[in-house]
MMTF fields as JSON, N, C-alpha, C and O atoms, coordinates in Angstrom:
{
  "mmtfVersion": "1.0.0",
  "mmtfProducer": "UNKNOWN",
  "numBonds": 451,
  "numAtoms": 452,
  "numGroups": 113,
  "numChains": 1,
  "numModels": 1,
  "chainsPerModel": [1],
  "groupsPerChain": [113],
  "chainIdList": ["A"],
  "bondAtomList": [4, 2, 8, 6, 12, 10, 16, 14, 20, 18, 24, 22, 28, 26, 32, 30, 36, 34, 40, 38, 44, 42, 48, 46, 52, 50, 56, 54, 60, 58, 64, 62, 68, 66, 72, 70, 76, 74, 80, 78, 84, 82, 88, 86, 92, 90, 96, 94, 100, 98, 104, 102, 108, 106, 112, 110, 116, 114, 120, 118, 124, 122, 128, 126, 132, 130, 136, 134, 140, 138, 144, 142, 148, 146, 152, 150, 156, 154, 160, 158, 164, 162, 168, 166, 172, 170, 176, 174, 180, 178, 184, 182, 188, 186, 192, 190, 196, 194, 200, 198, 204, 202, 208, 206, 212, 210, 216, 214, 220, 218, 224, 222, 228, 226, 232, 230, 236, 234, 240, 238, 244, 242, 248, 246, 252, 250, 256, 254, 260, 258, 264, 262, 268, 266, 272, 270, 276, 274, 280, 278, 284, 282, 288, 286, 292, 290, 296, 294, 300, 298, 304, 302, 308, 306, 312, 310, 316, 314, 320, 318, 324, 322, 328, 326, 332, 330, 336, 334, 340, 338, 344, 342, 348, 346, 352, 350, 356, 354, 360, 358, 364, 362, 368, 366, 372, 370, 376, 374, 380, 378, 384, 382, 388, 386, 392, 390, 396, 394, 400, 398, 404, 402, 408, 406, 412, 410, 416, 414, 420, 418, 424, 422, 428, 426, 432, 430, 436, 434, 440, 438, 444, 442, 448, 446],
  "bondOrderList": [1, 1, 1, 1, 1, 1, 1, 1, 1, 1, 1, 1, 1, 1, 1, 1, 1, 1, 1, 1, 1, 1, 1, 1, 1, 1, 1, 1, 1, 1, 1, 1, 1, 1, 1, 1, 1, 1, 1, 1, 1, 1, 1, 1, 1, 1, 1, 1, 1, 1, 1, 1, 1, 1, 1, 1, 1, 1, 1, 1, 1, 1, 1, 1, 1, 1, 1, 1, 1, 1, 1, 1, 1, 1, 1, 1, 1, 1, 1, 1, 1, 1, 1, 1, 1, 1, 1, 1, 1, 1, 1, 1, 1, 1, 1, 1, 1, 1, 1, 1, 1, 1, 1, 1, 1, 1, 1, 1, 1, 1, 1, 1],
  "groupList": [{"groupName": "UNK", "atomNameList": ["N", "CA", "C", "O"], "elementList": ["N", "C", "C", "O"], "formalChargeList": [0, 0, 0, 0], "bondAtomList": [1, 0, 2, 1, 3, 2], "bondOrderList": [1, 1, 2], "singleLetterCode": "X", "chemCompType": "L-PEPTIDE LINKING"}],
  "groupTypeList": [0, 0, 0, 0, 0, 0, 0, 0, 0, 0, 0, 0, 0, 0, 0, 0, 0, 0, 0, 0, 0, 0, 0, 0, 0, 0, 0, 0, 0, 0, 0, 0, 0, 0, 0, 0, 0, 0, 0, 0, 0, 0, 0, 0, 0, 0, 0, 0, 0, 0, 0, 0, 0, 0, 0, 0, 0, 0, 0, 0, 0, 0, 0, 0, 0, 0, 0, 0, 0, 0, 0, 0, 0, 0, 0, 0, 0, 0, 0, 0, 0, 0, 0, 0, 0, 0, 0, 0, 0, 0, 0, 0, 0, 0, 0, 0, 0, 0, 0, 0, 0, 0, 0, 0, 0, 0, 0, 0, 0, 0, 0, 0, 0],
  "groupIdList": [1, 2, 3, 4, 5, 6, 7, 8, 9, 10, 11, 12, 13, 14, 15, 16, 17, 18, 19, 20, 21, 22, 23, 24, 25, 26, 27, 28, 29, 30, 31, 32, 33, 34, 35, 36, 37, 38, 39, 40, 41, 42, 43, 44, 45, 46, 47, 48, 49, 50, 51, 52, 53, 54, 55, 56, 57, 58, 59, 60, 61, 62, 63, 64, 65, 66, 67, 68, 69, 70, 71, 72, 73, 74, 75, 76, 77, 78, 79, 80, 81, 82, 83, 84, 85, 86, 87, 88, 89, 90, 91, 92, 93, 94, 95, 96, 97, 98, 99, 100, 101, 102, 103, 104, 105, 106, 107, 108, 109, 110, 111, 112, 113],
  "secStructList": [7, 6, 6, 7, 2, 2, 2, 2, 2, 2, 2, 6, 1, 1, 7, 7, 7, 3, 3, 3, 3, 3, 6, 6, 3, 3, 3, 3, 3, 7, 6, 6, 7, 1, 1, 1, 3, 3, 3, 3, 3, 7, 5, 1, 1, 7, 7, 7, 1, 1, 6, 6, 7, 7, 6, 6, 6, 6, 6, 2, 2, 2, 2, 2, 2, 2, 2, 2, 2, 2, 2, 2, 2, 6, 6, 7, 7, 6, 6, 7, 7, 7, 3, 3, 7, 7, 7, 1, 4, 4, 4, 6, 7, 7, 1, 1, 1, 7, 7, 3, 3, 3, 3, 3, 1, 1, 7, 7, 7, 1, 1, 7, 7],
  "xCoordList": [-2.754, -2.481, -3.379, -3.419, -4.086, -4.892, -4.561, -5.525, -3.375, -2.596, -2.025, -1.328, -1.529, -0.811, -0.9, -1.776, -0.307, -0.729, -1.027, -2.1, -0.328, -0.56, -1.745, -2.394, -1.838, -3.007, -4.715, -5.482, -4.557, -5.598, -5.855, -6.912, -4.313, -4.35, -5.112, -5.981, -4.828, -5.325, -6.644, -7.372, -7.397, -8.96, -9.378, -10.585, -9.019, -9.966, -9.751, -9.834, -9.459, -10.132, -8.786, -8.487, -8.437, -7.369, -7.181, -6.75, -7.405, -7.306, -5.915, -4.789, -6.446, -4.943, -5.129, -6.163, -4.165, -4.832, -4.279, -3.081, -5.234, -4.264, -4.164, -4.709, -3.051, -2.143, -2.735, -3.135, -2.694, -2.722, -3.248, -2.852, -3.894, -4.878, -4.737, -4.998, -4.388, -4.837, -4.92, -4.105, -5.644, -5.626, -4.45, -4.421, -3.627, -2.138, -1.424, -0.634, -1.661, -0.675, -1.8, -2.968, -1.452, -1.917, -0.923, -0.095, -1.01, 0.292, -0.192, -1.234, 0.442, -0.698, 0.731, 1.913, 0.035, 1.15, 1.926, 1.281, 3.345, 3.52, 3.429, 3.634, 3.03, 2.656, 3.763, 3.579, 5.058, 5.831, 6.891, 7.94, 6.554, 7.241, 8.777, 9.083, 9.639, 10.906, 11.424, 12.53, 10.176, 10.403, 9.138, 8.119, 9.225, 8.025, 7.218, 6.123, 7.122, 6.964, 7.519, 8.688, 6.498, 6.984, 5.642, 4.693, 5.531, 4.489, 4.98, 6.121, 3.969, 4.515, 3.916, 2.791, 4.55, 3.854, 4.048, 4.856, 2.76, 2.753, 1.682, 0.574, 2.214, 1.76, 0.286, 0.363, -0.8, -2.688, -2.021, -2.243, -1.556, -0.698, -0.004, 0.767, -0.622, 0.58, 1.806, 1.614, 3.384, 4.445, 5.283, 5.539, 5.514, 6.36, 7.953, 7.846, 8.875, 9.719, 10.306, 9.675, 11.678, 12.133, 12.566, 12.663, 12.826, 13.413, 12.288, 12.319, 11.431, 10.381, 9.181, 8.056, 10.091, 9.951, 10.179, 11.101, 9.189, 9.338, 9.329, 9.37, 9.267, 9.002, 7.199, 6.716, 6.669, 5.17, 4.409, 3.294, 5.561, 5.161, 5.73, 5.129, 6.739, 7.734, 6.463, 6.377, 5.675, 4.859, 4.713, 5.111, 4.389, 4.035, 4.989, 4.554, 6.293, 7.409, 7.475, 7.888, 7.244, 6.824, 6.002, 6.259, 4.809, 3.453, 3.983, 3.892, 4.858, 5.216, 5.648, 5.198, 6.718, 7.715, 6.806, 6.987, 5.861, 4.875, 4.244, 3.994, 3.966, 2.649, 3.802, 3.537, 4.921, 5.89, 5.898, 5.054, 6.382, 6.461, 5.271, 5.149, 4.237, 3.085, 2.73, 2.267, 2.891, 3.005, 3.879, 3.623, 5.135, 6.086, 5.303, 4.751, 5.339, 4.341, 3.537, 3.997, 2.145, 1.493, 1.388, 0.437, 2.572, 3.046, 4.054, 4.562, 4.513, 5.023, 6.737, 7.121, 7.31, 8.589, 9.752, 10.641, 9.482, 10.135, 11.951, 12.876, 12.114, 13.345, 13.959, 15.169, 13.157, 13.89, 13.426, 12.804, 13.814, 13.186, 13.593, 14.638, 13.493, 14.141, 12.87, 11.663, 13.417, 12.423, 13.126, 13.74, 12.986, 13.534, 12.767, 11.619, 14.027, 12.965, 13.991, 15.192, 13.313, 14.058, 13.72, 12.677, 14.008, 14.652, 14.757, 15.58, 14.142, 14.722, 15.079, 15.169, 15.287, 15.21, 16.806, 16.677, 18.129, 18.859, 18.617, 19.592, 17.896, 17.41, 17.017, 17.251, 16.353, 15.07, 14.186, 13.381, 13.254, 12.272, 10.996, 10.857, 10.434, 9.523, 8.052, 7.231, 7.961, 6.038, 6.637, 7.77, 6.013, 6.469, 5.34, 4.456, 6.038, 4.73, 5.368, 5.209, 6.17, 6.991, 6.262, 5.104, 7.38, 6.615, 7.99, 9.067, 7.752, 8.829, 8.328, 7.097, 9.096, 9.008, 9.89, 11.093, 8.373, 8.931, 8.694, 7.765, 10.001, 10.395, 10.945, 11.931, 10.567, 10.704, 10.629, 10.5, 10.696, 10.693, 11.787, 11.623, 12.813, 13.613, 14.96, 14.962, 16.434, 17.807, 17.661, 17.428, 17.79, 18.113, 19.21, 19.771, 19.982, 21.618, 21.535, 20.605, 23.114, 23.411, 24.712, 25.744, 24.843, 23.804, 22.493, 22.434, 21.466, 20.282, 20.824, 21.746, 20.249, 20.751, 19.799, 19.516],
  "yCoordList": [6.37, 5.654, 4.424, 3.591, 4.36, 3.115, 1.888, 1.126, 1.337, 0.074, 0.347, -0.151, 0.627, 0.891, -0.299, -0.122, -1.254, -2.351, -1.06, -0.712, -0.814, 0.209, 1.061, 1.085, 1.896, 2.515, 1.838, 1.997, 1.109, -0.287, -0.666, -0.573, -1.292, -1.347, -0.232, -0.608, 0.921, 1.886, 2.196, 2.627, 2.007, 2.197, 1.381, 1.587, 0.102, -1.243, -1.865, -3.035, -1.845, -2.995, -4.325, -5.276, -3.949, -5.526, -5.555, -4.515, -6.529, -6.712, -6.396, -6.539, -5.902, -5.961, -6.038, -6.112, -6.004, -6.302, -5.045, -5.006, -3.781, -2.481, -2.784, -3.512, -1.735, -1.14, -0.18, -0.191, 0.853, 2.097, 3.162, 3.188, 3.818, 4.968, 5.977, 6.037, 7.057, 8.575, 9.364, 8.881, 10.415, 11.334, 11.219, 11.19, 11.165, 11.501, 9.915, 9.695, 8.955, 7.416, 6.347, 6.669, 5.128, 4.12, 2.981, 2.684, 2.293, 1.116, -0.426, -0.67, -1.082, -2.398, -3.566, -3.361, -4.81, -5.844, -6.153, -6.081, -6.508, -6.997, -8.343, -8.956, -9.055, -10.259, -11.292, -12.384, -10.748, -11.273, -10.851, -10.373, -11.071, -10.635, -10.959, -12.151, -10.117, -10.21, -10.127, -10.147, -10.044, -9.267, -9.864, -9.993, -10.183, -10.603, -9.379, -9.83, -8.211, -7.446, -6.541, -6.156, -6.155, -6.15, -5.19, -5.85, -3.903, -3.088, -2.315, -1.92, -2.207, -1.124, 0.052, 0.0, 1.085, 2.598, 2.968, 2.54, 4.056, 4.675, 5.278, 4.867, 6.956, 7.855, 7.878, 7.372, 8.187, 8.132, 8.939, 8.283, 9.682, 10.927, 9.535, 8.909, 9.235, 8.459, 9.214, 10.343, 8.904, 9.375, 7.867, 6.844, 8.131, 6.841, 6.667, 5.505, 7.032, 6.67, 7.924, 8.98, 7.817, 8.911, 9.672, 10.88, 9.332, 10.389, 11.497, 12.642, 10.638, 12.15, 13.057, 13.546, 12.921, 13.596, 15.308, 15.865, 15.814, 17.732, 18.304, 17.619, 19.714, 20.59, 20.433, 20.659, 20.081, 20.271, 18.868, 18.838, 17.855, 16.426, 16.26, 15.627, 16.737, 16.557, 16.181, 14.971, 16.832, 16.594, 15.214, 14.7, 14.314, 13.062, 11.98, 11.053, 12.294, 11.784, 12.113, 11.095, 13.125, 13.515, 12.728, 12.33, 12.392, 11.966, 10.927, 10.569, 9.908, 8.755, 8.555, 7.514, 9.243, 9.219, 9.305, 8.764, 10.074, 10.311, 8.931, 8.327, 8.419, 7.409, 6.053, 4.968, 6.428, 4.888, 5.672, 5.144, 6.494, 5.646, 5.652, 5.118, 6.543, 5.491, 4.214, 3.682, 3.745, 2.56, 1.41, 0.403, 2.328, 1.116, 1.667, 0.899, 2.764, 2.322, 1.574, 0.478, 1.336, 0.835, -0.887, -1.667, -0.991, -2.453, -2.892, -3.979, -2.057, -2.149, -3.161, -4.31, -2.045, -2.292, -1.196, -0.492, -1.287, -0.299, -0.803, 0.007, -2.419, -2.238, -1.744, -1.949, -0.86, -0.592, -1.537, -2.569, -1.075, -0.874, -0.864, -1.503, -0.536, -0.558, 0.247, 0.207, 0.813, 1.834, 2.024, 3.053, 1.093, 1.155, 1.435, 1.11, 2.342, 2.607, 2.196, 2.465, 1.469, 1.188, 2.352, 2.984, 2.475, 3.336, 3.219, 4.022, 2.35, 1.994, 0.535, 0.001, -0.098, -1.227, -1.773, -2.903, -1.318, -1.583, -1.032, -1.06, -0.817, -0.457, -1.394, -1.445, -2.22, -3.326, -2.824, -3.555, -1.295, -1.095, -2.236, -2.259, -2.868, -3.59, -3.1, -3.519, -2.272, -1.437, -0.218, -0.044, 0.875, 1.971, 3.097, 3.815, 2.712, 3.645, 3.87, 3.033, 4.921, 5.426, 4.426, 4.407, 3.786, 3.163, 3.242, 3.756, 2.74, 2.48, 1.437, 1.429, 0.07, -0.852, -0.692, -0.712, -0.482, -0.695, -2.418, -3.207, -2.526, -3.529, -3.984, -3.305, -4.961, -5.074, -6.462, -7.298, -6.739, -7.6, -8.666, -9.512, -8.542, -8.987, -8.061, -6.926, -9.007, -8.014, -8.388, -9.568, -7.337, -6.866, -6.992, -6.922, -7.207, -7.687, -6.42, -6.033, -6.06, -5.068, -5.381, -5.439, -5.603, -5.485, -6.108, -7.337, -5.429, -6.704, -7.707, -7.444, -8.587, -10.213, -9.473, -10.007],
  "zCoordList": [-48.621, -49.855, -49.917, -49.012, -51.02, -51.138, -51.043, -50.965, -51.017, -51.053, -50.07, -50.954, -49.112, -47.967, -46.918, -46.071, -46.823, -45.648, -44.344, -43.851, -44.205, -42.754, -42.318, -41.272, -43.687, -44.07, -43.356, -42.406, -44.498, -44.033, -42.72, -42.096, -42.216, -41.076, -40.162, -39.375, -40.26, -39.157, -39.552, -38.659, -41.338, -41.013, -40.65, -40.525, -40.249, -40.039, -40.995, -40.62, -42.289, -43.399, -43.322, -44.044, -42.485, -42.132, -40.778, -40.279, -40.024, -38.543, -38.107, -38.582, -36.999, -36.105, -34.3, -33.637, -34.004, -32.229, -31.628, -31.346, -31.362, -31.233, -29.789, -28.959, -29.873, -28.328, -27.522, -26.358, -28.614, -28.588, -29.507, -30.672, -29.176, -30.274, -29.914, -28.712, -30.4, -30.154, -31.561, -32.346, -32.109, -33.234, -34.052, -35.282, -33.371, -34.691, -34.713, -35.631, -33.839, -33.803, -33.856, -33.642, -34.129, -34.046, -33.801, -34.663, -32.538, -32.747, -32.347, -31.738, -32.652, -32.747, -32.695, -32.971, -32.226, -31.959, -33.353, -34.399, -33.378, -34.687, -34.621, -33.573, -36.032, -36.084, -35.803, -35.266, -36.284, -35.936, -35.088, -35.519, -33.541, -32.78, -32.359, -32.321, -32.081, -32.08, -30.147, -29.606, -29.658, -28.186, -27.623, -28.303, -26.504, -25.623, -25.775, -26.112, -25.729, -25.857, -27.26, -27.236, -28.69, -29.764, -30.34, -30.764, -30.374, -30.829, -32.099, -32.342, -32.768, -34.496, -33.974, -33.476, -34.041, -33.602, -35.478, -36.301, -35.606, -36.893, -36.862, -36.516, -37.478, -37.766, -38.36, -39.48, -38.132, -38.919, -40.148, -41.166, -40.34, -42.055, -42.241, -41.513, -43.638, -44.647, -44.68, -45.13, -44.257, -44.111, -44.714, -44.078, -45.871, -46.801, -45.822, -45.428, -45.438, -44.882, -44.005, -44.041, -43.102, -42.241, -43.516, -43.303, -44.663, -45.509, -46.058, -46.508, -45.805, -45.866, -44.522, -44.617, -43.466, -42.835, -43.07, -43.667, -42.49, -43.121, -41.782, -40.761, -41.812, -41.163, -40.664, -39.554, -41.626, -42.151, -40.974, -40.452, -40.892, -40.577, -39.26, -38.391, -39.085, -38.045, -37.031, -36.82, -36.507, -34.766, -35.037, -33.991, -35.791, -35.937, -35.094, -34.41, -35.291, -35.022, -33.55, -32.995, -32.605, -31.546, -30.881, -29.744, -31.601, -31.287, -31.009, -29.834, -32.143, -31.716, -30.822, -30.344, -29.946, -29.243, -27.934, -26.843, -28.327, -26.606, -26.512, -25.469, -28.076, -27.115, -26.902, -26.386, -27.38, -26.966, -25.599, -24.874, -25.099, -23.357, -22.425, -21.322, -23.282, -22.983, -22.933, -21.925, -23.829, -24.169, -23.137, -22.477, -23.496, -22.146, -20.754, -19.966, -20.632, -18.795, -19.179, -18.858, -19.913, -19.413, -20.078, -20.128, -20.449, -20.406, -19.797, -20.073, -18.825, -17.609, -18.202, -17.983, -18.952, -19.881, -18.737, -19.216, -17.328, -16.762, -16.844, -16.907, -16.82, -17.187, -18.293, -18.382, -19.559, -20.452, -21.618, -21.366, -23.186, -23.78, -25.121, -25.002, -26.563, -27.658, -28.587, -28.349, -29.461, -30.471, -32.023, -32.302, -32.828, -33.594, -35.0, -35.303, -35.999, -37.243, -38.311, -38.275, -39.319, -40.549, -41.968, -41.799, -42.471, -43.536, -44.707, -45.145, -45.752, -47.109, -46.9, -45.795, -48.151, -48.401, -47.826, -47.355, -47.749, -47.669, -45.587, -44.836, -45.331, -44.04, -43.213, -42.005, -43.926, -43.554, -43.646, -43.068, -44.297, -44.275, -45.43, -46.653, -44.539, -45.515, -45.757, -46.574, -44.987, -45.538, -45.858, -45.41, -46.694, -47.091, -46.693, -47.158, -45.468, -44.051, -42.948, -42.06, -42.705, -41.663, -40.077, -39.661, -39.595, -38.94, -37.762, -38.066, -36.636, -35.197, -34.88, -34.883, -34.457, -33.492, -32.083, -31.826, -31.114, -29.555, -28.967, -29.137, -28.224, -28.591, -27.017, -26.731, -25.912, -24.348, -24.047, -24.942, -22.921, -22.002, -21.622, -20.742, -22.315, -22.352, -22.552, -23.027, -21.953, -22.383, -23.646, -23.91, -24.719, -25.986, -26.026, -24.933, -27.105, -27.247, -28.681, -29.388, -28.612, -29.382, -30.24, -29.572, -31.671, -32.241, -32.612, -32.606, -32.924, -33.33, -34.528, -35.3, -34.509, -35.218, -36.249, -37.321]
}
């Protein structure tokens, strides 16, 4: 999508400080971190929210899931960890770009504030 903060984000035309790269993910620090440890994982396929996840899309969601504990090894998150996805506006979703925040270094308290 041409307007896509995320989008952007993953060709380059807006900086970001990546994590992590492979063919199907891209995940990069969030700017505003919630966690000593605080990464956005998201799909390279524009995927607008979990409600439009398919049959067709589903591996993406996979992909994510592989390169997060990639990710926590090699940011060394072995005590554990948080992976969270928002959903719609009444969600907290604020980009409309299927996205997961992995989320470490600290005890996480439940529920999130």
């Amino acid at each position: 999508m041409e307007d896509c903060l995320f989008c952007k984000i993953i060709k380059g035309e807006i900086p970001s400080t990546k994590i992590y790269e492979d063919e199907f993910v891209y995940a990069f620090a969030d700017i505003a971190p919630q966690a000593p440890f605080h990464a956005v994982i998201v799909p390279k396929r524009h995927i607008s929210a979990t409600t439009e996840i398919t049959a067709e899309n589903s591996h993406y969601v996979a992909k994510i899931f592989e390169a997060a504990a990639k990710i926590a090894e090699e940011n060394q998150l072995t005590n554990g960890f948080r992976v969270v996805n928002n959903c719609g506006e009444d969600g907290g979703q604020t980009v409309g770009h299927l996205h997961f925040h992995l989320l470490g270094g600290r005890l996480l308290a439940w529920p999130p504030g």
